[in-house]
mmCIF file of the N, C-alpha and C atoms, coordinates in Angstrom:
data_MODEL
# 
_entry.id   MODEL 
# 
loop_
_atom_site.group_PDB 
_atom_site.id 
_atom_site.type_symbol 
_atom_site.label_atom_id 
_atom_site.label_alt_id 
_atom_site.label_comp_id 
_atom_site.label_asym_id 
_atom_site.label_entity_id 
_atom_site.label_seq_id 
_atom_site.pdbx_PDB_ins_code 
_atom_site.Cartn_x 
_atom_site.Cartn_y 
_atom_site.Cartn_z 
_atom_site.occupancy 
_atom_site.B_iso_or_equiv 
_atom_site.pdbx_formal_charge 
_atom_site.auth_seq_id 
_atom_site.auth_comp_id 
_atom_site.auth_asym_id 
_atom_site.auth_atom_id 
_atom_site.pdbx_PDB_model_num 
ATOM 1   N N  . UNK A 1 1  ? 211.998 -155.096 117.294 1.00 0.00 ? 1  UNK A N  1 
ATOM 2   C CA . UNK A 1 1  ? 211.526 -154.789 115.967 1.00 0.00 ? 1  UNK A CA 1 
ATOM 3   C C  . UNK A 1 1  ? 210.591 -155.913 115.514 1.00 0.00 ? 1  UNK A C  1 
ATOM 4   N N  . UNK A 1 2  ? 209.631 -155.683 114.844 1.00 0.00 ? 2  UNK A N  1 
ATOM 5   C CA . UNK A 1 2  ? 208.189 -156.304 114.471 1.00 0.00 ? 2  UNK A CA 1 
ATOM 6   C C  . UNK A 1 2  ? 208.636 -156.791 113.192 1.00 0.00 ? 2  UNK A C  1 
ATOM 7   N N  . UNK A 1 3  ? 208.408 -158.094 113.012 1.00 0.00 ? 3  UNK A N  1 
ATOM 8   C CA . UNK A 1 3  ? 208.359 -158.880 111.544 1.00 0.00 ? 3  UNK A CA 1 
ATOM 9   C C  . UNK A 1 3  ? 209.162 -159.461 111.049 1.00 0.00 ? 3  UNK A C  1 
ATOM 10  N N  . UNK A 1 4  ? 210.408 -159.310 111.463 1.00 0.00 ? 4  UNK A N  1 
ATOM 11  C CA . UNK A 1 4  ? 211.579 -159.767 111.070 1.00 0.00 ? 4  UNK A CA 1 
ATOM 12  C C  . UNK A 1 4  ? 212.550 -158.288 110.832 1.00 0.00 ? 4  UNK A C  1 
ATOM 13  N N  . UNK A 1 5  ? 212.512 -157.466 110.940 1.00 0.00 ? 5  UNK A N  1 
ATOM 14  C CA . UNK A 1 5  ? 212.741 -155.957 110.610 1.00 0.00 ? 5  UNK A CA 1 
ATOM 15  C C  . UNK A 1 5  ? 214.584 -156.408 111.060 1.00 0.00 ? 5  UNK A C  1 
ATOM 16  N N  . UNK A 1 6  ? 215.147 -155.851 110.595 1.00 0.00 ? 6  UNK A N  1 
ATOM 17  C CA . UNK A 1 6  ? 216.735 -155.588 110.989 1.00 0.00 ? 6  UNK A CA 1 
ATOM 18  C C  . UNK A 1 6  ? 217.190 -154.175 111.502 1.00 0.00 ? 6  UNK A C  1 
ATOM 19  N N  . UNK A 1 7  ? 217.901 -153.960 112.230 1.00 0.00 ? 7  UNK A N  1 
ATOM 20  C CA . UNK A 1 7  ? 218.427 -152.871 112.497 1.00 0.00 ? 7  UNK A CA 1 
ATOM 21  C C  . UNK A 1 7  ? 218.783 -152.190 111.454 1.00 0.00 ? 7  UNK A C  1 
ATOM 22  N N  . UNK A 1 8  ? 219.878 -153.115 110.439 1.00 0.00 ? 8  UNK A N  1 
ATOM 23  C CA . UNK A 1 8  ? 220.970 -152.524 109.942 1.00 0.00 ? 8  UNK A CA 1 
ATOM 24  C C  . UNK A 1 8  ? 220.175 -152.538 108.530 1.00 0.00 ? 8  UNK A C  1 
ATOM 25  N N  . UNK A 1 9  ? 218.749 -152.368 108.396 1.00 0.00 ? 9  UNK A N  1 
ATOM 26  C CA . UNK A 1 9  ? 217.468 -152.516 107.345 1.00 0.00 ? 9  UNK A CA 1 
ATOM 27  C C  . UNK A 1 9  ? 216.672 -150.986 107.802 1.00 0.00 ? 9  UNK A C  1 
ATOM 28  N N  . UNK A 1 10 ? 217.041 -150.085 108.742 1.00 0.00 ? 10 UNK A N  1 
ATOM 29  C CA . UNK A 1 10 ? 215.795 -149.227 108.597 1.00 0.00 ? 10 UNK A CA 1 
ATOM 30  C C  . UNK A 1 10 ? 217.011 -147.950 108.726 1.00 0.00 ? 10 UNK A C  1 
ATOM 31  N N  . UNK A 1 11 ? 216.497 -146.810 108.182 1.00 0.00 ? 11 UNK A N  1 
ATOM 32  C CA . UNK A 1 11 ? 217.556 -145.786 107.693 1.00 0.00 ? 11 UNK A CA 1 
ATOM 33  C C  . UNK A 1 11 ? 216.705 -144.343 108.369 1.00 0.00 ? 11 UNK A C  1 
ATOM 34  N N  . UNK A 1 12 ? 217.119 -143.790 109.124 1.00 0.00 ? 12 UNK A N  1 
ATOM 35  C CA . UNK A 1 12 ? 216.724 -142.600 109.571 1.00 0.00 ? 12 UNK A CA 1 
ATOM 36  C C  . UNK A 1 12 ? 217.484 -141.495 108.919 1.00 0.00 ? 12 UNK A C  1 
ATOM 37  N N  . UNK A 1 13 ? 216.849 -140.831 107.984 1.00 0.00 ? 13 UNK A N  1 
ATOM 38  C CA . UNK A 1 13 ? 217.352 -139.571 107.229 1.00 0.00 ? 13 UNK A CA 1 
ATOM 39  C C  . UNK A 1 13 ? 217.048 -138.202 107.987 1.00 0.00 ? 13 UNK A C  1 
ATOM 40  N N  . UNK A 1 14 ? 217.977 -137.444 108.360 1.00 0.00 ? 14 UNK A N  1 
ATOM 41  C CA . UNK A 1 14 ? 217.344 -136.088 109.056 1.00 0.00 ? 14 UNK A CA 1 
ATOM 42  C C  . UNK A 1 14 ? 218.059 -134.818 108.625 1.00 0.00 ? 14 UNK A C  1 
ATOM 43  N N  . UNK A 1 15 ? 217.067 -133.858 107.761 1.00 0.00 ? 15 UNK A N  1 
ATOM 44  C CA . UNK A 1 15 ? 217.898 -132.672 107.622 1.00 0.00 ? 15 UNK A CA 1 
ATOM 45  C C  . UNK A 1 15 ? 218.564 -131.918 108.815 1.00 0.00 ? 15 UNK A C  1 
ATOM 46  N N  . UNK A 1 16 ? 219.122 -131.884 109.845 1.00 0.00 ? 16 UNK A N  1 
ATOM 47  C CA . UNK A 1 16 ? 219.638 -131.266 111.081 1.00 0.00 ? 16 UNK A CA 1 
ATOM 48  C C  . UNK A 1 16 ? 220.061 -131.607 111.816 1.00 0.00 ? 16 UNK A C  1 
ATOM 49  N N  . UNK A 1 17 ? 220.344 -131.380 113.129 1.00 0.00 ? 17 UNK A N  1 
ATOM 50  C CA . UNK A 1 17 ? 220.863 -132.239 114.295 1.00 0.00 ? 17 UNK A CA 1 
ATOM 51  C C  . UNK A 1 17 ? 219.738 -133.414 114.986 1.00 0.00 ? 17 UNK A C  1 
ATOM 52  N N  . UNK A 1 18 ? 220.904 -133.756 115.399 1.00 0.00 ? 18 UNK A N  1 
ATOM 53  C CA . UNK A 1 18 ? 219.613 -135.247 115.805 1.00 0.00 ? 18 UNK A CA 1 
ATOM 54  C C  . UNK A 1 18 ? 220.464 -135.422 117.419 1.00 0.00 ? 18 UNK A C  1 
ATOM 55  N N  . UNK A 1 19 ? 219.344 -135.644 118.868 1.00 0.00 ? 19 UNK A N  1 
ATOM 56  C CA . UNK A 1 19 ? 219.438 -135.849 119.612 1.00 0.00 ? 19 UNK A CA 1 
ATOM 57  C C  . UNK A 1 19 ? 219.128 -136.916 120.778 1.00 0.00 ? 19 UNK A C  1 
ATOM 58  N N  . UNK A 1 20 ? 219.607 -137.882 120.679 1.00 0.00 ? 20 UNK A N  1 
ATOM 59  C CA . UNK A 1 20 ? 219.227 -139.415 121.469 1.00 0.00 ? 20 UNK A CA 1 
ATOM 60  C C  . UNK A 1 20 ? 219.226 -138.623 122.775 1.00 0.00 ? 20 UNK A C  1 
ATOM 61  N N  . UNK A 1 21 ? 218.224 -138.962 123.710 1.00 0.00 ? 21 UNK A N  1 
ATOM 62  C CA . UNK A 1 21 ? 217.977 -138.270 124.943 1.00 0.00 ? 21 UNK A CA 1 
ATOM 63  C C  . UNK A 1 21 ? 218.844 -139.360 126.265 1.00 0.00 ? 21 UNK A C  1 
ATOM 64  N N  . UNK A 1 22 ? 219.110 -139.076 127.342 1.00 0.00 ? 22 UNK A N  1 
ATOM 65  C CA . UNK A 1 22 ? 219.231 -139.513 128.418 1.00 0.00 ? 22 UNK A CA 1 
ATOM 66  C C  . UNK A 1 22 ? 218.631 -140.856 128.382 1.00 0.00 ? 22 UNK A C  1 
ATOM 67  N N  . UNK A 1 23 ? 219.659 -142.137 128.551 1.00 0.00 ? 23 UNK A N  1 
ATOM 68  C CA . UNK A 1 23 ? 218.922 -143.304 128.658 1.00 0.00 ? 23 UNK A CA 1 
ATOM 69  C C  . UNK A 1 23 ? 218.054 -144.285 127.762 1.00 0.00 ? 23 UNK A C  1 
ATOM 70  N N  . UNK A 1 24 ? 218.025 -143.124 126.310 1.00 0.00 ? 24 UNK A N  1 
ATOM 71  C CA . UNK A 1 24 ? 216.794 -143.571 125.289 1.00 0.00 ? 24 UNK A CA 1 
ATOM 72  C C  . UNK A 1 24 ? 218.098 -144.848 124.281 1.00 0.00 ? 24 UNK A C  1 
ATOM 73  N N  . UNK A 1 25 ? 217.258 -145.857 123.722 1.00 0.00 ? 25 UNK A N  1 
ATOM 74  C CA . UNK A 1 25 ? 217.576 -146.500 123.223 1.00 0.00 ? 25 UNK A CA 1 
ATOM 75  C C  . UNK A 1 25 ? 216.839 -146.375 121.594 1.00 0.00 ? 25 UNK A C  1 
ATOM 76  N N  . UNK A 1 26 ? 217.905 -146.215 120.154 1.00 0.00 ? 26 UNK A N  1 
ATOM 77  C CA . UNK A 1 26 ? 217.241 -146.356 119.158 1.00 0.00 ? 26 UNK A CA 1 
ATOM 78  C C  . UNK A 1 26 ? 217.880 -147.523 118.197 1.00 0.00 ? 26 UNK A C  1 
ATOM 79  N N  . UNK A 1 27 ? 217.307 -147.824 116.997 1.00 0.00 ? 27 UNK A N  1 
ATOM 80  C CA . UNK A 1 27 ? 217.318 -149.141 116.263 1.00 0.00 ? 27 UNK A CA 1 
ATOM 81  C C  . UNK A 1 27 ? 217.395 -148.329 114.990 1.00 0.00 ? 27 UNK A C  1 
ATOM 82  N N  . UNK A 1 28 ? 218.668 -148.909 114.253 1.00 0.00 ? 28 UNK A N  1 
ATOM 83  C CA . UNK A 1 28 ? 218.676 -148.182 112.754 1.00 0.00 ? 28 UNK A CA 1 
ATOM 84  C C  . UNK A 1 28 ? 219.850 -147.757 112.612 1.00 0.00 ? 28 UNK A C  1 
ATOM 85  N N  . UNK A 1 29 ? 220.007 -147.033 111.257 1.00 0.00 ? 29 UNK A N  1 
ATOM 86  C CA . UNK A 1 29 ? 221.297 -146.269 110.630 1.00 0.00 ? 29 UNK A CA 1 
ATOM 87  C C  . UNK A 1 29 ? 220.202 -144.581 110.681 1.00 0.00 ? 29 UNK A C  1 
ATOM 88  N N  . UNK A 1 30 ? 220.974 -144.083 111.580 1.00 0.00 ? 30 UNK A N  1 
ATOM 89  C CA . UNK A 1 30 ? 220.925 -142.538 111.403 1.00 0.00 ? 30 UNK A CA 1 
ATOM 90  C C  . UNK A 1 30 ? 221.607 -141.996 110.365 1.00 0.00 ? 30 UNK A C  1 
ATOM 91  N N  . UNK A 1 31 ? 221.610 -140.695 109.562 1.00 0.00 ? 31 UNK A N  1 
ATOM 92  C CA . UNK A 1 31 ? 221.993 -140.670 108.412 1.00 0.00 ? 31 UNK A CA 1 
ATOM 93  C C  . UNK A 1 31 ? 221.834 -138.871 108.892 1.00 0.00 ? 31 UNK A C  1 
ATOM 94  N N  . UNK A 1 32 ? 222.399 -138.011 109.421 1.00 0.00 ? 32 UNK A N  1 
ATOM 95  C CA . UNK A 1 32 ? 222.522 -136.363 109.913 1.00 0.00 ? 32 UNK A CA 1 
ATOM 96  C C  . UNK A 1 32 ? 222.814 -135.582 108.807 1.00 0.00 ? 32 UNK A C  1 
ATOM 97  N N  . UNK A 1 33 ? 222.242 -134.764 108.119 1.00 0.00 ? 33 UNK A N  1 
ATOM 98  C CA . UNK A 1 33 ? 223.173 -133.269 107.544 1.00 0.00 ? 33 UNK A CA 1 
ATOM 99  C C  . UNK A 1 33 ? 224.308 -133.101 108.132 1.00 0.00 ? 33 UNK A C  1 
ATOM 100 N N  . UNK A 1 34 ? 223.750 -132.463 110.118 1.00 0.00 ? 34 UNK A N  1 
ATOM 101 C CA . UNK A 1 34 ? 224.679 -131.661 110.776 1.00 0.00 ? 34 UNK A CA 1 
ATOM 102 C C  . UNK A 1 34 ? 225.432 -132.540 111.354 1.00 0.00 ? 34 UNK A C  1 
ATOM 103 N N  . UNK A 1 35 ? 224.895 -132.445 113.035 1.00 0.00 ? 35 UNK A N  1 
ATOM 104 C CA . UNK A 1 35 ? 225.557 -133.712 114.152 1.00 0.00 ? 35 UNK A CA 1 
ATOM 105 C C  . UNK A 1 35 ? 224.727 -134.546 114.663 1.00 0.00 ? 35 UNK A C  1 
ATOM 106 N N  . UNK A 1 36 ? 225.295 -135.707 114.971 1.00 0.00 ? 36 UNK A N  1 
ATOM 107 C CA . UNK A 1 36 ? 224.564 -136.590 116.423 1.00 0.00 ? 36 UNK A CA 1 
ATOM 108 C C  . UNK A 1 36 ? 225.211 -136.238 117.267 1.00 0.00 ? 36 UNK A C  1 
ATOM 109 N N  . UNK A 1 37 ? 224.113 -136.403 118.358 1.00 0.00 ? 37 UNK A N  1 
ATOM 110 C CA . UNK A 1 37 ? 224.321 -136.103 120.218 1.00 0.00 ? 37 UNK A CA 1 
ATOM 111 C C  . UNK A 1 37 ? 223.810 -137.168 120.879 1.00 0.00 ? 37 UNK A C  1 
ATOM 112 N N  . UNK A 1 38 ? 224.594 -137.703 121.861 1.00 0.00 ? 38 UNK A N  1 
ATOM 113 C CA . UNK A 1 38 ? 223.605 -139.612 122.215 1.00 0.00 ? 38 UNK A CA 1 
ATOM 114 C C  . UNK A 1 38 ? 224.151 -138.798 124.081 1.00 0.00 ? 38 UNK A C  1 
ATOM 115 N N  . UNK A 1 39 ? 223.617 -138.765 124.609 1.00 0.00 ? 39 UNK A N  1 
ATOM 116 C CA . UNK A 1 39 ? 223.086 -138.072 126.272 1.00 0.00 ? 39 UNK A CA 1 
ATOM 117 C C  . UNK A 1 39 ? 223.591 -139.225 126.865 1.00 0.00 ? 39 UNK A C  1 
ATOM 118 N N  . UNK A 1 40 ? 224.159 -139.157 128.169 1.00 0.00 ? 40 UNK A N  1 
ATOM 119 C CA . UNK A 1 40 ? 224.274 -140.258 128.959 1.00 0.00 ? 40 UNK A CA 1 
ATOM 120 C C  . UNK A 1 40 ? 223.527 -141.394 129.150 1.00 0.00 ? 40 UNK A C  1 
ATOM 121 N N  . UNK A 1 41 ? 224.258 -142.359 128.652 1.00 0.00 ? 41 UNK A N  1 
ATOM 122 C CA . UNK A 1 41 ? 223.654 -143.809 128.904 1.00 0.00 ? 41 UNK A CA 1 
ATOM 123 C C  . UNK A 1 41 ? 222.282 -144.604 127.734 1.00 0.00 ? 41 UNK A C  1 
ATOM 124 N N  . UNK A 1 42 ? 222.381 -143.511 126.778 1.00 0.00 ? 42 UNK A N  1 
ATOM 125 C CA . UNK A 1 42 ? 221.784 -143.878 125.044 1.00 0.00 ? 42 UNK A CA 1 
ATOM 126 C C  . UNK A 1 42 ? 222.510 -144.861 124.719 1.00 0.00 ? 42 UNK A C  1 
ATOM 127 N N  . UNK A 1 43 ? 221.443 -145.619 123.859 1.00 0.00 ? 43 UNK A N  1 
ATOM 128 C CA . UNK A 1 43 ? 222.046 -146.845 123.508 1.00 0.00 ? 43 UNK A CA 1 
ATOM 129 C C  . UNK A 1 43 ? 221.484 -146.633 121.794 1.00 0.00 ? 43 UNK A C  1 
ATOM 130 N N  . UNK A 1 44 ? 222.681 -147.697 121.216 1.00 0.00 ? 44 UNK A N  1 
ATOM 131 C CA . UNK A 1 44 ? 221.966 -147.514 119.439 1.00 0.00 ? 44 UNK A CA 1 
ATOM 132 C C  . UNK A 1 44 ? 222.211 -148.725 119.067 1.00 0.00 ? 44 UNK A C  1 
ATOM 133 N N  . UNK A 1 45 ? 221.627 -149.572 118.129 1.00 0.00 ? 45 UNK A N  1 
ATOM 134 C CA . UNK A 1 45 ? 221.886 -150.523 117.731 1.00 0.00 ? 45 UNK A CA 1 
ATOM 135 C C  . UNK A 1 45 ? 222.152 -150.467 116.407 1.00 0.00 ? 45 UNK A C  1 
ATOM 136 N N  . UNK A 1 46 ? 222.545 -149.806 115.172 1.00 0.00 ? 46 UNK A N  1 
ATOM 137 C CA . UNK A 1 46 ? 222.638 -149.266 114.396 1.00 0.00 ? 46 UNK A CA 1 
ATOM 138 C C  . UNK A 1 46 ? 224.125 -148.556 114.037 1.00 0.00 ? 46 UNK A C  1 
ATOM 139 N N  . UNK A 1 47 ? 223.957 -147.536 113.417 1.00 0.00 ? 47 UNK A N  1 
ATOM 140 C CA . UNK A 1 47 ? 224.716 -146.924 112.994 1.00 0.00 ? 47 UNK A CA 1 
ATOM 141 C C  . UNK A 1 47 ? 224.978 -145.456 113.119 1.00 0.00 ? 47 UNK A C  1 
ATOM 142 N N  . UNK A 1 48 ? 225.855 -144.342 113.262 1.00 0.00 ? 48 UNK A N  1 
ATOM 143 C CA . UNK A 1 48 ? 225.021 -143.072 113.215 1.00 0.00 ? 48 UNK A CA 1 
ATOM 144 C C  . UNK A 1 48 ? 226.284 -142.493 112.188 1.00 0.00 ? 48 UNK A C  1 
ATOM 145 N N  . UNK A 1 49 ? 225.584 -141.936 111.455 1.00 0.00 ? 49 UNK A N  1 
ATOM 146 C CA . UNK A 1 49 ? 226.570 -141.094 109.941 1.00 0.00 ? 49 UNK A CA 1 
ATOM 147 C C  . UNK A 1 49 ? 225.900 -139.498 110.345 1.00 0.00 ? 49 UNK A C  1 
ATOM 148 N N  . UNK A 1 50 ? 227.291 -139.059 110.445 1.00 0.00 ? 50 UNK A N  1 
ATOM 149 C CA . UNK A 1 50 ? 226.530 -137.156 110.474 1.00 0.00 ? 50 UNK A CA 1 
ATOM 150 C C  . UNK A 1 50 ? 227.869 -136.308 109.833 1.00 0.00 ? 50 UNK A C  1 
ATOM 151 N N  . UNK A 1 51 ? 227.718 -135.548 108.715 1.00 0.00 ? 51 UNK A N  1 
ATOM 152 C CA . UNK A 1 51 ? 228.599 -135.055 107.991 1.00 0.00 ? 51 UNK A CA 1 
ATOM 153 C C  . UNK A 1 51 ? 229.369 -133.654 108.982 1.00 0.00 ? 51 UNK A C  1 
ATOM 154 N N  . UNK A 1 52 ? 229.058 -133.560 110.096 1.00 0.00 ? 52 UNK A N  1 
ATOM 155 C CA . UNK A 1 52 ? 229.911 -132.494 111.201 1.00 0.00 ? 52 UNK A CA 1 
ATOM 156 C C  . UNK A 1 52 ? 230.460 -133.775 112.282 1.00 0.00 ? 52 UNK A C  1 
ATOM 157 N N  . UNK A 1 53 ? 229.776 -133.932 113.202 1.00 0.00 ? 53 UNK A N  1 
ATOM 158 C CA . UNK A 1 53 ? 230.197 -134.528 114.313 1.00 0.00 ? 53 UNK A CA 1 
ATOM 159 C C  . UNK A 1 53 ? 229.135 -135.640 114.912 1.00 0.00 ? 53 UNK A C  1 
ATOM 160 N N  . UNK A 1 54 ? 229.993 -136.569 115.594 1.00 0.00 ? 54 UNK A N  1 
ATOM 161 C CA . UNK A 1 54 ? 229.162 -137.457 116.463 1.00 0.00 ? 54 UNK A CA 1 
ATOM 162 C C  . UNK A 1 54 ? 229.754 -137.511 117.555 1.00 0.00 ? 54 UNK A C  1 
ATOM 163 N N  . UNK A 1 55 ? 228.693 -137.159 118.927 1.00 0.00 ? 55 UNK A N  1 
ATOM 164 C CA . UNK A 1 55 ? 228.931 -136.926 120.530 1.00 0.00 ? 55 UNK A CA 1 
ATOM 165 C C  . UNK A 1 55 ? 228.247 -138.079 120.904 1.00 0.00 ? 55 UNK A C  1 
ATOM 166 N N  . UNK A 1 56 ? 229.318 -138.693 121.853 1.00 0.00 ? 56 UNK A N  1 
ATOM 167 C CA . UNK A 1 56 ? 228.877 -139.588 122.719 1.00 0.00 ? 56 UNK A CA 1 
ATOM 168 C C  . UNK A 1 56 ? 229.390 -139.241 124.207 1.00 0.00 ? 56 UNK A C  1 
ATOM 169 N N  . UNK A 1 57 ? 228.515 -139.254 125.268 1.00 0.00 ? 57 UNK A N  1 
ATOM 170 C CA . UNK A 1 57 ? 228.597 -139.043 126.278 1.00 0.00 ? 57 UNK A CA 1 
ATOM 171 C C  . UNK A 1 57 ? 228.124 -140.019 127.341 1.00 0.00 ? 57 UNK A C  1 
ATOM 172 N N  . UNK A 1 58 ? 229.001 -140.984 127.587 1.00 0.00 ? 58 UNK A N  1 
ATOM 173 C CA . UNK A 1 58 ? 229.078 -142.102 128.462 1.00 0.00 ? 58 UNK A CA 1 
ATOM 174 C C  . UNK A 1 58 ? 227.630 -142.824 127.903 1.00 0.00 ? 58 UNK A C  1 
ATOM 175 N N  . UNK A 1 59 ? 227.741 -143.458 126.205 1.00 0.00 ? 59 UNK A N  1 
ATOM 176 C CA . UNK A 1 59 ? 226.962 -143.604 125.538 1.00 0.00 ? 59 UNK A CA 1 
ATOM 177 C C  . UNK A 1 59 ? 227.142 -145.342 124.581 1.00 0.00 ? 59 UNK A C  1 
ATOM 178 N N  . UNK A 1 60 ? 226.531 -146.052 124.255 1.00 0.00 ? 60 UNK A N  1 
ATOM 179 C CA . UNK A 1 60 ? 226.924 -146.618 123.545 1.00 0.00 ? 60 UNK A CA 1 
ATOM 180 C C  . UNK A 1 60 ? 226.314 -147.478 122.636 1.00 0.00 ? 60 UNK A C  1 
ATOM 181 N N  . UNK A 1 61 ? 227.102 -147.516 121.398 1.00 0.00 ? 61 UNK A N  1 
ATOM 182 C CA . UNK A 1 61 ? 226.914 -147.758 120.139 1.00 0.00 ? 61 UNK A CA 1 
ATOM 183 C C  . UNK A 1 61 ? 227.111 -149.191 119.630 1.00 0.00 ? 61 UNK A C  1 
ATOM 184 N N  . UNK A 1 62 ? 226.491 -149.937 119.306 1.00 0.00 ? 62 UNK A N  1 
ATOM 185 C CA . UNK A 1 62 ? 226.574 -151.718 118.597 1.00 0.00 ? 62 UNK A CA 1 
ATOM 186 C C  . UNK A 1 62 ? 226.302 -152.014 117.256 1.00 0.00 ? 62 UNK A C  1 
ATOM 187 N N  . UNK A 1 63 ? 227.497 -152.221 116.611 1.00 0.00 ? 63 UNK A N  1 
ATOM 188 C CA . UNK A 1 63 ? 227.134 -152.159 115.328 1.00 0.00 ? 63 UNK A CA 1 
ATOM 189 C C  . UNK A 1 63 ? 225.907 -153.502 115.128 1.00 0.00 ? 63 UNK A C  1 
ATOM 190 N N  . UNK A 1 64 ? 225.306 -153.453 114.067 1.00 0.00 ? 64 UNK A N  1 
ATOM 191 C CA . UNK A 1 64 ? 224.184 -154.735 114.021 1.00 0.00 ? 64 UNK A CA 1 
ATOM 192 C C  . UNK A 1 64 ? 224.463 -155.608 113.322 1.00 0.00 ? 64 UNK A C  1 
# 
């Protein structure tokens, strides 16, 4: 992250499901309507809030 930016400083709002792909790494607090889905071997540095469900599949999560 560029500038001094924090993880636990940038907020991803999404009306719907939200899908971390295979291997992808993201930075932030996710914030879902529906669910998160994090694919084998996704990484987050952040947070993920989803008012249905959160899937992790041999996935993992670090709070910041």
């Amino acid at each position: 992250m560029a500038g001094g930016a924090l993880p636990k400083n940038v907020f991803w709002q999404v009306f719907g499901a939200v899908d971390i792909g295979t291997t992808a790494h993201m930075e932030g607090v996710i914030l879902s309507q529906t669910s998160i889905a994090l694919k084998t071997g996704a990484s987050v540095n952040g947070r993920l809030l989803a008012q249905t469900a959160v899937t992790l599949d041999a996935a993992t999560v670090k709070q910041p």
